[in-house]
N, CA and C of each residue as an Amber inpcrd file, in Angstrom:
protein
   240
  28.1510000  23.5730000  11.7080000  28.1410000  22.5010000  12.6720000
  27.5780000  23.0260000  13.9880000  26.5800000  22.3270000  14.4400000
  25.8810000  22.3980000  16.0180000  27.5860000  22.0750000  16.8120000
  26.3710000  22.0420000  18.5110000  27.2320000  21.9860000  19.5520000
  27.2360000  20.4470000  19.7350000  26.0480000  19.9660000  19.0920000
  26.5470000  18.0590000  19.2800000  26.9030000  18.1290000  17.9720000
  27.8310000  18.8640000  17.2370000  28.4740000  17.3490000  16.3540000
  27.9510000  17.3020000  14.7730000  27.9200000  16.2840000  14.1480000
  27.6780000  16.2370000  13.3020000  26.4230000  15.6420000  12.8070000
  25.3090000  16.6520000  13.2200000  23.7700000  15.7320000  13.5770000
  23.2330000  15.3770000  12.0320000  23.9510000  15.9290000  11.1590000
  23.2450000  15.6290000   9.8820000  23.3530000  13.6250000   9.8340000
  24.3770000  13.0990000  10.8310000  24.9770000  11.7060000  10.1940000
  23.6050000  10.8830000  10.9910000  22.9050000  11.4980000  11.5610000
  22.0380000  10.8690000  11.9950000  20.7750000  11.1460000  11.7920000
  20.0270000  11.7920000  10.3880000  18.9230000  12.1010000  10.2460000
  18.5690000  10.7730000   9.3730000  19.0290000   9.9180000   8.5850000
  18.3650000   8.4870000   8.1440000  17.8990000   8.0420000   9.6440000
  18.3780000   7.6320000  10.2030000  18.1600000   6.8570000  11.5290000
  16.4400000   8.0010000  12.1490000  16.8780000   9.6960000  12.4670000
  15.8000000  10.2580000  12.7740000  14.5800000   9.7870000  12.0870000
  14.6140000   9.9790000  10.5670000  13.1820000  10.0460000   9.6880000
  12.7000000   8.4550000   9.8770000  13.3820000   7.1300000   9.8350000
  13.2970000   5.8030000  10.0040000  12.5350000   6.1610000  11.3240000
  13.0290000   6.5850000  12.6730000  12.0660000   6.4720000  13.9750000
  10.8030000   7.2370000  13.6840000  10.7900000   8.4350000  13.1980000
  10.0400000   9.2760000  13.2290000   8.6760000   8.6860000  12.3390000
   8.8780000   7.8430000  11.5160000   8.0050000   7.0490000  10.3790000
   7.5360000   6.1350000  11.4510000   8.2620000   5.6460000  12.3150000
   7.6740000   4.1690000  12.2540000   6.8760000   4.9760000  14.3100000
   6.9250000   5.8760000  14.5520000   6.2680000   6.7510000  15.8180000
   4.9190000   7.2940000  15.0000000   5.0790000   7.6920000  13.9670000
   4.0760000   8.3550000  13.2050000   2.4950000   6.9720000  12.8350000
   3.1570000   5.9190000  12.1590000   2.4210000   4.6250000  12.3520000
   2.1430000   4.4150000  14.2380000   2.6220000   4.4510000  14.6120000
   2.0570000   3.7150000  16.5780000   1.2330000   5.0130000  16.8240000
   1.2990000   6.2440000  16.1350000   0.5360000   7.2850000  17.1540000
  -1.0190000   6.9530000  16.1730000  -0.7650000   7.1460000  15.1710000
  -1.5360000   7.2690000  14.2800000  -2.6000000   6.1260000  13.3380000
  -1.9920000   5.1740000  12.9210000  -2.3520000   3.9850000  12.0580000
  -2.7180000   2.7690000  13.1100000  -1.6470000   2.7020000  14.0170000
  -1.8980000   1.0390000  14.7470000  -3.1220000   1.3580000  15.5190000
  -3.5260000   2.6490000  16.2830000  -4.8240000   3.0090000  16.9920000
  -5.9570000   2.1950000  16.0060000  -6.2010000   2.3880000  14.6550000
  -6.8410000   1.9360000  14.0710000  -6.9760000   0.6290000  13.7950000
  -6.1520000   0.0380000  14.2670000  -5.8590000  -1.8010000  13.7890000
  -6.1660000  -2.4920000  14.9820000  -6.8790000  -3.3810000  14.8960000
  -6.9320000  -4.4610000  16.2820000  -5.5500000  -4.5490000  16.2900000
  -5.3900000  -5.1940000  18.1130000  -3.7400000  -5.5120000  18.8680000
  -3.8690000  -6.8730000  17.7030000  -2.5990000  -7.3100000  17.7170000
  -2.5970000  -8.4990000  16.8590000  -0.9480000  -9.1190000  17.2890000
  -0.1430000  -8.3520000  17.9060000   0.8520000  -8.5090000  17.7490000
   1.4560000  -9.8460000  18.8490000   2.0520000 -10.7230000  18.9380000
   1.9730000 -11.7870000  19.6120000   3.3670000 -11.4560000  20.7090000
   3.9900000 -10.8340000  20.2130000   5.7380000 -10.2100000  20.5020000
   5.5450000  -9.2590000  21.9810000   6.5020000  -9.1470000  22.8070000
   6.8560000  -8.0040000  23.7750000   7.8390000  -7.9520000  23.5480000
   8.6890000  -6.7430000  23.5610000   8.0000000  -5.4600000  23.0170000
   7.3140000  -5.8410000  21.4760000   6.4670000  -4.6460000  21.8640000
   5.0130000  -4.8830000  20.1180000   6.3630000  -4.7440000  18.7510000
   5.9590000  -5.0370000  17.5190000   6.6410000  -5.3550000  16.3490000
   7.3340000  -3.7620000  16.3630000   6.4960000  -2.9970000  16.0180000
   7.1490000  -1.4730000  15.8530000   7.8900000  -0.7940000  17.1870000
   7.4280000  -1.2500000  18.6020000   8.4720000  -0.4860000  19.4590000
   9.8250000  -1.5220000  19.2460000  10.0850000  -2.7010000  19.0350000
  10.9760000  -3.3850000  18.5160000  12.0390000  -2.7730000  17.3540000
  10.8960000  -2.3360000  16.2020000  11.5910000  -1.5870000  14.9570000
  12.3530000  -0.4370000  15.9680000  11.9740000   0.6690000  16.5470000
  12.1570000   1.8370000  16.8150000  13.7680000   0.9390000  17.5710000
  13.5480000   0.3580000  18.5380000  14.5490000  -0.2000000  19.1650000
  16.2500000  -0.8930000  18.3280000  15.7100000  -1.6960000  17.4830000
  16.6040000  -1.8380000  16.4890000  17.5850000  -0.7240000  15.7770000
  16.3830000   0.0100000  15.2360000  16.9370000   1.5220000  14.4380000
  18.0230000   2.3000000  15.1760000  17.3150000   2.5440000  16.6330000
  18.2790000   3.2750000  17.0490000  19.6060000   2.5560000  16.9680000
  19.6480000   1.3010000  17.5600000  20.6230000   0.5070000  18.1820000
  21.3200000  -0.2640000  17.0520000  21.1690000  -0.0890000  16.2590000
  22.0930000  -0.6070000  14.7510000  21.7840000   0.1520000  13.7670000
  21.4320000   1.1430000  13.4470000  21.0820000   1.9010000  11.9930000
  20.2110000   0.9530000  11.5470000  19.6720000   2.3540000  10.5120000
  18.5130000   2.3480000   9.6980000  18.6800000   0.7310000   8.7570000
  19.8250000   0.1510000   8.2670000  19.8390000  -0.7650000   7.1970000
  19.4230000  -1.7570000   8.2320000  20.7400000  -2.2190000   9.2530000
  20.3790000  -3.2090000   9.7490000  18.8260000  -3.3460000  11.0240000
  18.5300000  -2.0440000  11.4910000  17.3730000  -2.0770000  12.0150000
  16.4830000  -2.3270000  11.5710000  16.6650000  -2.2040000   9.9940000
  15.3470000  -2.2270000   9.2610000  14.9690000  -3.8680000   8.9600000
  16.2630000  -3.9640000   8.6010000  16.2020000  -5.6940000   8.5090000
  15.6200000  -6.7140000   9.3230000  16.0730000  -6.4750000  10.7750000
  15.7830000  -6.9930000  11.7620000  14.6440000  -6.3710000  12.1030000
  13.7210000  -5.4480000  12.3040000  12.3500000  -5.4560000  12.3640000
  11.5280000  -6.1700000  11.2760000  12.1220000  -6.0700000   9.8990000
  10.9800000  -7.2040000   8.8040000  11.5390000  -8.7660000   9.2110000
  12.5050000  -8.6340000   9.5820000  12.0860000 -10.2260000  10.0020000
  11.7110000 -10.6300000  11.1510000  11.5140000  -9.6080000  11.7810000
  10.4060000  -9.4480000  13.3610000   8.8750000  -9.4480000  12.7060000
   8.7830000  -8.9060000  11.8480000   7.3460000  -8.6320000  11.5220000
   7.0240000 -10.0990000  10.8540000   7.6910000 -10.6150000   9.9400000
   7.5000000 -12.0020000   9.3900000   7.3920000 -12.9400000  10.2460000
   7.9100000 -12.9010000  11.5360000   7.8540000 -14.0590000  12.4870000
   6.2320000 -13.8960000  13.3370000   5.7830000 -12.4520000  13.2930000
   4.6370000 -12.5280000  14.0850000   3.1310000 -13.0350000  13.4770000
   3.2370000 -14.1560000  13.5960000   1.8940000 -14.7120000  12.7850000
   1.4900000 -15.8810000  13.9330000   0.0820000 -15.9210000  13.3280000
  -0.5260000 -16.6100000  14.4550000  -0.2140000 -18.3210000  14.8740000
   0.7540000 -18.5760000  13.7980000   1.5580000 -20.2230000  14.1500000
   2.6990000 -20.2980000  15.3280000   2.6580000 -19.0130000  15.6290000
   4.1920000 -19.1060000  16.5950000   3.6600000 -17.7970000  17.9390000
   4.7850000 -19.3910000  18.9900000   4.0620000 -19.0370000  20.4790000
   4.4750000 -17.6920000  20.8520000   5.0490000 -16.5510000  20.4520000
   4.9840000 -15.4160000  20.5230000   6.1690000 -15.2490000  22.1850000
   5.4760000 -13.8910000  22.9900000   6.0280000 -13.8420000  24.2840000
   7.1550000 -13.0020000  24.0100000   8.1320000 -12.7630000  24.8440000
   9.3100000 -11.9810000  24.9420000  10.3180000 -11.8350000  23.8450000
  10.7180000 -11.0970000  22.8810000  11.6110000 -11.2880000  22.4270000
  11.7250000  -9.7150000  21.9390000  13.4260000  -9.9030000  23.0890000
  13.7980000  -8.1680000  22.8020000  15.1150000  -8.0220000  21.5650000
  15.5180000  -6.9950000  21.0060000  16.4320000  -6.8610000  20.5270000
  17.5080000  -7.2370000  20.5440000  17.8850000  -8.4520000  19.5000000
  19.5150000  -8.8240000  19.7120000  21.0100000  -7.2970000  20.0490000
């Protein structure tokens, strides 16, 4: 055991951010902006993850990602 604790209980949550940082540094450079949302779909994911775990963060970013399509007026929408 480290001096924080029990860091193993938080490596799902690490590799989940670390995946979805790895896509924004790497993959989205390559994609036109498209995203209609503030914060963008994936700093949203990252936001979620931390702030509820990997299951329910994950959840709540795919149904962030399903809502961003070009029928809907987009604009602010931060993390419940």
């Amino acid at each position: 055991m480290n001096k924080r604790g029990n860091s193993g209980a938080h490596l799902p949550r690490r590799c989940a951010v670390a995946a979805v940082r790895f896509y924004q540094r790497y993959i989205s450079p390559l994609l036109p902006a498209s995203c209609i949302y503030r914060p963008t779909c994936s700093q949203y994911a990252v936001e979620a993850i931390t702030s509820y775990g990997v299951m329910k963060g994950c959840w709540l970013a795919v149904r962030r990602i399903l809502r961003c399509n070009p029928w809907r007026a987009g604009g602010y929408d931060p993390v419940p």
